[in-house]
C-alpha positions, 0 to 999 in steps of 0.5 A, a space after each residue: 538236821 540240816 544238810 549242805 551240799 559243798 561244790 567247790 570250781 567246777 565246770 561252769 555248765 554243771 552249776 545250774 543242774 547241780 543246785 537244782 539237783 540239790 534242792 530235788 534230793 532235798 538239801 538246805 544249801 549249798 556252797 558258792 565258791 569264791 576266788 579271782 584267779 589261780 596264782 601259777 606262783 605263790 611264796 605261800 604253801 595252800 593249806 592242803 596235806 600237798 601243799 598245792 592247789 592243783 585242783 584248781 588249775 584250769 578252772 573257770 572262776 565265775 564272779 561269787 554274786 553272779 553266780 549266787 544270783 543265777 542259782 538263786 533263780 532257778 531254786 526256790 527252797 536252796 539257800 546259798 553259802 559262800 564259801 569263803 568270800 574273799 571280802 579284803 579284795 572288795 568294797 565292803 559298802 559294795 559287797 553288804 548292798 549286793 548280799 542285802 540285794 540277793 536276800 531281798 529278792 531271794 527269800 533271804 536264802 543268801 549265808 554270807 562267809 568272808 574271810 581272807 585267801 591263803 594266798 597273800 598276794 590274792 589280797 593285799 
């Protein structure tokens, strides 16, 4: 049985000790969060019993790839998922080089999940 350790936008300082504490408590992975800002205004409803994504106001969206990179580097068993990669938003070409590049130099320990946001102006 395989174990994830799902972290959604946090406190930028927390992600480092929180993968290195995932590792030491002996988890497969963990989730990479991925967004590009929080939409104040939205016509569509975020898919959550209240309909809103207040969770995440006022939290710090660090780049997916950045972040992964800086995980990648201070573990050595993790492997890292995203959770879900916005890919409508980004160069698909660009975004396959960056994930072969992370998983080259990491062990292969890069999951790579793409998807859309439930929010439609976030990717058209």
């Amino acid at each position: 049985m395989r174990f994830t350790y799902a972290e959604a936008m946090t406190d930028p300082t927390y992600y480092i000790p929180l993968a290195k504490a995932a590792e030491a408590a002996g988890y497969d992975a963990m989730t990479i969060p991925d967004s590009i800002a929080y939409p104040f205004e939205s016509d569509s409803k975020y898919p959550t019993p209240r309909r809103q994504p207040r969770f995440l106001d006022g939290k710090a969206f660090i780049e997916s790839f950045v972040l992964a990179s800086a995980l990648c580097a201070v573990t050595t068993t993790l492997r890292f998922n995203f959770f879900v990669l916005k890919l409508p938003i980004r160069p698909p070409a660009l975004v396959a080089k960056q994930a072969g590049s992370l998983a080259a130099l990491f062990d292969n320990r890069l999951g790579l999940g793409v998807g859309t946001s439930p929010w439609p102006g976030t990717t058209s």
